[in-house]
KOLKEFI-542552 format. One record per atom (N, C-alpha, C): residue number from 1; atom name; x, y, z. Coordinates in nm, 4 decimals. Each point is the difference from the previous one (the first is absolute). Example, Ala and Ser with C-alpha at 12.3 -4.5 7.8 and 13.67 -1.06 7.14 Angstrom:
<recs>
1, N, 1.3190, -0.5690, 0.7800
1, CA, -0.0890, 0.1190, 0.0000
1, C, 0.0900, 0.1200, 0.0000
2, N, -0.0350, 0.1050, -0.0720
2, CA, 0.0820, 0.1190, 0.0060
2, C, -0.0770, 0.1090, 0.0730
</recs>
This chain:
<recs>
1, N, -1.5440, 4.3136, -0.6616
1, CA, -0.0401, -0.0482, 0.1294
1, C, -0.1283, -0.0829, -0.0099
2, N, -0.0832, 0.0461, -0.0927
2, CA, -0.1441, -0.0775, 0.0174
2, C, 0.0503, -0.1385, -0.0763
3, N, 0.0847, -0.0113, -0.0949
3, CA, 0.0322, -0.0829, -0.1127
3, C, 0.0777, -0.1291, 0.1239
4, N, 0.0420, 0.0484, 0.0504
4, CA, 0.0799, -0.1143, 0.1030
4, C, -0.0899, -0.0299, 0.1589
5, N, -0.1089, 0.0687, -0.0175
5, CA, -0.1296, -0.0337, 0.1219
5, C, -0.0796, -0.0955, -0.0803
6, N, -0.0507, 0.0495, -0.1336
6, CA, -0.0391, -0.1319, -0.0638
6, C, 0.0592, -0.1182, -0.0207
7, N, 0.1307, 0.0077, -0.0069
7, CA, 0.1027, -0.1428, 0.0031
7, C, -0.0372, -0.0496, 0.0920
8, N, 0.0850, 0.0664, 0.1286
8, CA, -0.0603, -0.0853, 0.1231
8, C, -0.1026, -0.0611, 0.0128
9, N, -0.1193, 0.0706, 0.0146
9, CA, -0.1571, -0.0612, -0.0010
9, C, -0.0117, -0.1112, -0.0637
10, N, 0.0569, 0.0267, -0.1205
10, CA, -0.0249, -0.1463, -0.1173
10, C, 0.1190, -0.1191, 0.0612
11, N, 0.1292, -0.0137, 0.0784
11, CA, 0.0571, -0.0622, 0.0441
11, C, -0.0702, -0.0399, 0.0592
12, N, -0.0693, 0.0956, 0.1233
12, CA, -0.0539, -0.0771, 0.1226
12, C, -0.1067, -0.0945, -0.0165
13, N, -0.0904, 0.0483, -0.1323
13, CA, -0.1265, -0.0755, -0.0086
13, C, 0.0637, -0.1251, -0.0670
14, N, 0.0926, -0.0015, -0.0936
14, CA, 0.0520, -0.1540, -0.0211
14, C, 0.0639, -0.0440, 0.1137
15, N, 0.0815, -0.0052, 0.0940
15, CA, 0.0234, -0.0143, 0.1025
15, C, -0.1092, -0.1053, 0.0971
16, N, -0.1079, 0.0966, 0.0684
16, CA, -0.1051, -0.0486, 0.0169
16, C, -0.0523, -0.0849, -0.0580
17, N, -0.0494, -0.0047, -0.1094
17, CA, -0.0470, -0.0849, -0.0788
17, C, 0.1214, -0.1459, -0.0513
18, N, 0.1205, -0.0356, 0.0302
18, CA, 0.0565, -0.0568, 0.0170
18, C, 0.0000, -0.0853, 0.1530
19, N, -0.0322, 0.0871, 0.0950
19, CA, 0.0028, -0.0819, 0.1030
19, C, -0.1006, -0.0385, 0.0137
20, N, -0.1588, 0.0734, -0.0429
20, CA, -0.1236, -0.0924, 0.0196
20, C, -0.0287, -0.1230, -0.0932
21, N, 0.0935, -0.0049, -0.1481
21, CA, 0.0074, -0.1397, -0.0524
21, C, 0.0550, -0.0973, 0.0805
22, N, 0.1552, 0.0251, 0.0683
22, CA, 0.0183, -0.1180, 0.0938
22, C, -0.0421, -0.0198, 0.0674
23, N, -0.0888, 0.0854, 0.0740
23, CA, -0.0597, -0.0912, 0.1344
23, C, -0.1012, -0.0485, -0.0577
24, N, -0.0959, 0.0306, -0.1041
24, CA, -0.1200, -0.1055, -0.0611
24, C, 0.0470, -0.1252, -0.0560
25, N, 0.1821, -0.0021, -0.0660
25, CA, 0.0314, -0.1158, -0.0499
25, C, 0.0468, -0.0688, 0.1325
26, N, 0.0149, 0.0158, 0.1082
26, CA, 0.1017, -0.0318, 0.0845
26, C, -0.1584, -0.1078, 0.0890
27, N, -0.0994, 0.1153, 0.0098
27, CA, -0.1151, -0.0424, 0.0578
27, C, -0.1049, -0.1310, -0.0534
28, N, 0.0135, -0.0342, -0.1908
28, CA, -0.0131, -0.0729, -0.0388
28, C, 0.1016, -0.1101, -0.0119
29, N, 0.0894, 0.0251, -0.0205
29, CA, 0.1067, -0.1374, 0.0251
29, C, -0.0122, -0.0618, 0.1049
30, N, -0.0098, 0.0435, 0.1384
30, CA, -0.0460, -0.0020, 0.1305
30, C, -0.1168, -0.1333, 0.0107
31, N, -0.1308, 0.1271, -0.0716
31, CA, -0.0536, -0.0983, -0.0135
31, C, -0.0373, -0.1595, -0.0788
32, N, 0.0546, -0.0306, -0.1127
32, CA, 0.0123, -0.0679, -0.0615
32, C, 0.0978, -0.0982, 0.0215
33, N, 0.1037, 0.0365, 0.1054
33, CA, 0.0666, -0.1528, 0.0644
33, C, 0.0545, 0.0518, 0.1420
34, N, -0.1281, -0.0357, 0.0630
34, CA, 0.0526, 0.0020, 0.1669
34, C, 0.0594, -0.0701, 0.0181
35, N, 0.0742, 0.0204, 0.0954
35, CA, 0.0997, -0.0674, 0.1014
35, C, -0.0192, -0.1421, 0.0546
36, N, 0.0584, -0.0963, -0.0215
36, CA, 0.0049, -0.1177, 0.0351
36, C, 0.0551, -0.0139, 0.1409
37, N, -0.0793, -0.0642, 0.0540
37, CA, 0.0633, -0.0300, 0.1814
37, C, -0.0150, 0.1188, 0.1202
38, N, 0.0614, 0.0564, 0.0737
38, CA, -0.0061, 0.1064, 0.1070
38, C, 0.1256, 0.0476, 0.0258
39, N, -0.0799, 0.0910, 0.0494
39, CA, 0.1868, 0.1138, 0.0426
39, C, 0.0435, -0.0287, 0.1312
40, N, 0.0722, 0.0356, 0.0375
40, CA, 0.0176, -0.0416, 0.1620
40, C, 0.0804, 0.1686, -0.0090
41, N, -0.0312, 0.0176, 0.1362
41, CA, 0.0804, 0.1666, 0.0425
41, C, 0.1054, -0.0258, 0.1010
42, N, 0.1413, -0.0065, -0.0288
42, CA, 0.1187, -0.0235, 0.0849
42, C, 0.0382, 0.1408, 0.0302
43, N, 0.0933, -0.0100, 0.1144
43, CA, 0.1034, 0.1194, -0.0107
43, C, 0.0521, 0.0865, -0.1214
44, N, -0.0294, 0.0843, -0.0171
44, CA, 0.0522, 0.0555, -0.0781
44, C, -0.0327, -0.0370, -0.1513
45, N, -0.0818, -0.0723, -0.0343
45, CA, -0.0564, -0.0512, -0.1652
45, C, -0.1153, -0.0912, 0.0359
46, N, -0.0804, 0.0239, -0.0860
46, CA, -0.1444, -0.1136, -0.0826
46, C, 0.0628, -0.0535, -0.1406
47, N, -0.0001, -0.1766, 0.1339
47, CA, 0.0279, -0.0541, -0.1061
47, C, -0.1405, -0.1258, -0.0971
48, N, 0.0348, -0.0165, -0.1325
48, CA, -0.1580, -0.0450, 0.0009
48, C, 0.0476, -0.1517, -0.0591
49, N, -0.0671, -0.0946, 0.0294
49, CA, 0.0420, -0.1742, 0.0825
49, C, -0.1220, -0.0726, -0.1060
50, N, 0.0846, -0.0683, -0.0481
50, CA, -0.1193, -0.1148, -0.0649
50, C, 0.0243, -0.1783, 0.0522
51, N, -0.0886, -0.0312, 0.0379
51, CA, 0.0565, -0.1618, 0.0318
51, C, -0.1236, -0.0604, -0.0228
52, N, 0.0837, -0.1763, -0.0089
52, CA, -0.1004, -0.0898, -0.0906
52, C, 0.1077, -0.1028, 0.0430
53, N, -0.1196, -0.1406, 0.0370
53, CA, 0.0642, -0.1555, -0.0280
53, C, -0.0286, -0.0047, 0.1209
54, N, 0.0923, -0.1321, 0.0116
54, CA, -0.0165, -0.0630, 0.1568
54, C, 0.1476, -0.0774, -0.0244
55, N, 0.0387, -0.0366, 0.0736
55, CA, 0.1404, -0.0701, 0.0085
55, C, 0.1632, 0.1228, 0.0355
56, N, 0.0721, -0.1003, 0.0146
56, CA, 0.1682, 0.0858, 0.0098
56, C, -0.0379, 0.1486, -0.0728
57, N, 0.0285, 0.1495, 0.0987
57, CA, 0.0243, 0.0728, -0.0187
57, C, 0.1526, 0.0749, -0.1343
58, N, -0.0907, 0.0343, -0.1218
58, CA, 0.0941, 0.0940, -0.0963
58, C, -0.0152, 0.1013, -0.0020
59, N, 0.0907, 0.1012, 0.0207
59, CA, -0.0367, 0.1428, -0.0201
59, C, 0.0805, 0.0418, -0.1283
60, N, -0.1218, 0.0731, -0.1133
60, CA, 0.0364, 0.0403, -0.0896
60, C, 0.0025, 0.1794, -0.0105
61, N, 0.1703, 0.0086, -0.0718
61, CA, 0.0352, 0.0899, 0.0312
61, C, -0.0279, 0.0898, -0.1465
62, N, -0.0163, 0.1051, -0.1005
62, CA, -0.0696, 0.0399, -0.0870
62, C, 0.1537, 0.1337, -0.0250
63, N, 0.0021, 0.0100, -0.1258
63, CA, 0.1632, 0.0999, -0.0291
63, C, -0.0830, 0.1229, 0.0077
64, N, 0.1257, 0.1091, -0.0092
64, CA, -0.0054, 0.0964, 0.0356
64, C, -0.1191, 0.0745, -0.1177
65, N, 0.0424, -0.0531, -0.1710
65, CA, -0.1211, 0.0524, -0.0336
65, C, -0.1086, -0.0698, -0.0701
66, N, -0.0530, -0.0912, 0.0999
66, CA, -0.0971, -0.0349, -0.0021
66, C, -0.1190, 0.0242, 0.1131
67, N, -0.1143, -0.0915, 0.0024
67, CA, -0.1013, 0.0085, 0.0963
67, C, -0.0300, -0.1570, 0.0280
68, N, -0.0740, -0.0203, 0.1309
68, CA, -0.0492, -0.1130, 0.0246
68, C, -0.1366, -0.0903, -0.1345
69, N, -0.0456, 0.0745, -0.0804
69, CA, -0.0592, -0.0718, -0.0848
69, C, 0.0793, -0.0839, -0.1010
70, N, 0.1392, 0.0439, 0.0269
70, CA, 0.0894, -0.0879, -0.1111
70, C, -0.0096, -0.1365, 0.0468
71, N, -0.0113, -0.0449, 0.1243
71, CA, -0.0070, -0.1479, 0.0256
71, C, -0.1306, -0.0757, -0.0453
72, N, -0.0990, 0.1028, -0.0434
72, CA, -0.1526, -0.0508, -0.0454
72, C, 0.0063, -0.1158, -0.1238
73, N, 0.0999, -0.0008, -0.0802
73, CA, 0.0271, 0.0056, -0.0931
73, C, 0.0387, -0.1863, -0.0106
74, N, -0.1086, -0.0627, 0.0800
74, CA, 0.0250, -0.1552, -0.0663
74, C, 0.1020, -0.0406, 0.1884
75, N, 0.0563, 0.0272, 0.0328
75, CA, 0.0807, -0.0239, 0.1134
75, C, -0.0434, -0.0266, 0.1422
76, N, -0.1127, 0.1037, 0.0098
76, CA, -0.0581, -0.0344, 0.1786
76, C, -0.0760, -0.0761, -0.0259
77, N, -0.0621, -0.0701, -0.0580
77, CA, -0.0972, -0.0865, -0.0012
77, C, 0.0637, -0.1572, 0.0464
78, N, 0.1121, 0.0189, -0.0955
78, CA, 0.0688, -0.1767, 0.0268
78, C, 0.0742, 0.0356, 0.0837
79, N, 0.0635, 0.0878, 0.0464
79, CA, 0.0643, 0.0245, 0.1781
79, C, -0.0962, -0.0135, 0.0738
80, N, -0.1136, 0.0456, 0.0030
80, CA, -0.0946, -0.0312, 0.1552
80, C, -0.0672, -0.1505, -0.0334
81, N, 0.0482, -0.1096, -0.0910
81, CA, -0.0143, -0.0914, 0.0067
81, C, 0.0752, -0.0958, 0.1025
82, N, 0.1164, 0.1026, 0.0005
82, CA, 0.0727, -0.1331, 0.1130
82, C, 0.0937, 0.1113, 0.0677
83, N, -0.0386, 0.1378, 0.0029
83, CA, 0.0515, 0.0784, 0.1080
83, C, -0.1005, 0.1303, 0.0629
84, N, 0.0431, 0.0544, 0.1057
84, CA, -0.0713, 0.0991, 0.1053
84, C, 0.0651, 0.1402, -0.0801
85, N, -0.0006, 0.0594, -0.1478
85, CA, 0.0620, 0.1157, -0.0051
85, C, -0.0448, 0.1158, 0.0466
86, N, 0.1254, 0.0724, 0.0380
86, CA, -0.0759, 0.1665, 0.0099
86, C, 0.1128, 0.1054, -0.1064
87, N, -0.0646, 0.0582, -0.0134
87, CA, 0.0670, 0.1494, -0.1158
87, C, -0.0279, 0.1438, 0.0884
88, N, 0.1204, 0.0909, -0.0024
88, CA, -0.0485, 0.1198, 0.0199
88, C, 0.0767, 0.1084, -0.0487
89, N, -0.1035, 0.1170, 0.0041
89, CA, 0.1345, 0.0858, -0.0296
89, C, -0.0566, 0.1473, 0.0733
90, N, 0.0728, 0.0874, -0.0505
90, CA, 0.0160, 0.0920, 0.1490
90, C, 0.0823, 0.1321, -0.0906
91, N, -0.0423, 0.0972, -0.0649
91, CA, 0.1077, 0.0185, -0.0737
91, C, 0.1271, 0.1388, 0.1192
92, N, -0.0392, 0.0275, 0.1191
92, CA, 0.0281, 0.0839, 0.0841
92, C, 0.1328, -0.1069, 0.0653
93, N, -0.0614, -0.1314, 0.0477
93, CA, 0.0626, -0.0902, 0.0271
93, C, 0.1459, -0.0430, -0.0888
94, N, -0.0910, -0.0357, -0.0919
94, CA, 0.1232, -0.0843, -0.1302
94, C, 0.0939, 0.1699, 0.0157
95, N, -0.0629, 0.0649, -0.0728
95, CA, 0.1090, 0.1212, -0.0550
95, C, 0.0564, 0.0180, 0.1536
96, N, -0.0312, 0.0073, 0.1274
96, CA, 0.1209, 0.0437, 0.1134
96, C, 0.0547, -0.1165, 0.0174
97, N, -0.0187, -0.1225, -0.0259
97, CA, 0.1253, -0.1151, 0.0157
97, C, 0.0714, -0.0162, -0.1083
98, N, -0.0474, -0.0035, -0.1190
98, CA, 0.0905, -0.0260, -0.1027
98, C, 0.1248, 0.1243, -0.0124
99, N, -0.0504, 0.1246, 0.0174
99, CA, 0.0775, 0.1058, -0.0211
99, C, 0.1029, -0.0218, 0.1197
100, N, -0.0172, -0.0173, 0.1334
100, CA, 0.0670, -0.0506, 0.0954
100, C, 0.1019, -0.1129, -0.0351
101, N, -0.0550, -0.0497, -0.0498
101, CA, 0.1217, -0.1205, -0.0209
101, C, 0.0612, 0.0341, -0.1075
102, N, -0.0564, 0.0485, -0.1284
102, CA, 0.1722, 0.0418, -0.0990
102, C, 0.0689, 0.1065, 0.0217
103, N, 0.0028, 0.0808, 0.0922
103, CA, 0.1112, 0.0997, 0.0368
103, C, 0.0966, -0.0653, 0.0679
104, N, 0.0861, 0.0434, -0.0282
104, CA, 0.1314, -0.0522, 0.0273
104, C, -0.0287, 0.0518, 0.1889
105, N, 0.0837, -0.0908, 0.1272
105, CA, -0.0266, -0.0255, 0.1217
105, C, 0.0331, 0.1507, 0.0039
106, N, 0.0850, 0.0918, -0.0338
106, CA, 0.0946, 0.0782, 0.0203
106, C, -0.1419, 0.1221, -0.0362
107, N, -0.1068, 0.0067, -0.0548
107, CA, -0.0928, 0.0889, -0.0186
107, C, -0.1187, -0.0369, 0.0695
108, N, -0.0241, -0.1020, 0.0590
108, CA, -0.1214, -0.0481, 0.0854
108, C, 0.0033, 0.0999, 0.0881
109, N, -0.1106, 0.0282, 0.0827
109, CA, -0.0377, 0.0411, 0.0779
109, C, -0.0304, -0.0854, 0.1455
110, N, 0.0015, 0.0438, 0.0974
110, CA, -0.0176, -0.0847, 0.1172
110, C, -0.1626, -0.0127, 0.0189
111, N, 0.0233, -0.0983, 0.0079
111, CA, -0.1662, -0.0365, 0.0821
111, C, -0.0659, 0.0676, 0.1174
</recs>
């Protein structure tokens, strides 16, 4: 009995000590690349919006596993040369529409 109270204990303290590494790594990643642009708070999801340029409106749309810094990458710069883009993503959003739309009509749910 004591032999499996010491297990536990020693689980729990790695345990613990597992979750206070992620939130210090989670808290430095954080800090080391904030968030580009603002969130906006809709119904039901925060979604967070980057825009740049002036001219004809593009909205860039970002895959499922990626993030909005993938467009950083050489692309918005010569789009807001001769367009008004915006990017967003939402992942409450994306994941309840996308999941919405590949079920077959026959498993949707009503609105």
């Amino acid at each position: 009995m004591t032999l499996l109270l010491i297990v536990l204990l020693i689980l729990a303290l790695v345990v613990i000590g597992l979750v206070a590494f992620t939130a210090r790594t989670a808290a430095r990643v954080e800090a080391g690349l904030p968030p580009q642009g603002r969130f906006i708070d809709v119904p039901g999801a925060r979604l967070h919006v980057v825009e740049k340029g002036e001219g004809p409106a593009l909205l860039l749309i970002h895959g499922l596993a990626s993030n909005l810094r993938h467009f950083t990458y050489g692309v918005m710069d010569r789009l807001a040369a001769d367009y008004r883009w915006s990017q967003w993503t939402g992942r409450a959003v994306a994941t309840r529409y996308a999941c919405r739309a590949l079920r077959p009509r026959w498993a949707r749910r009503p609105r």
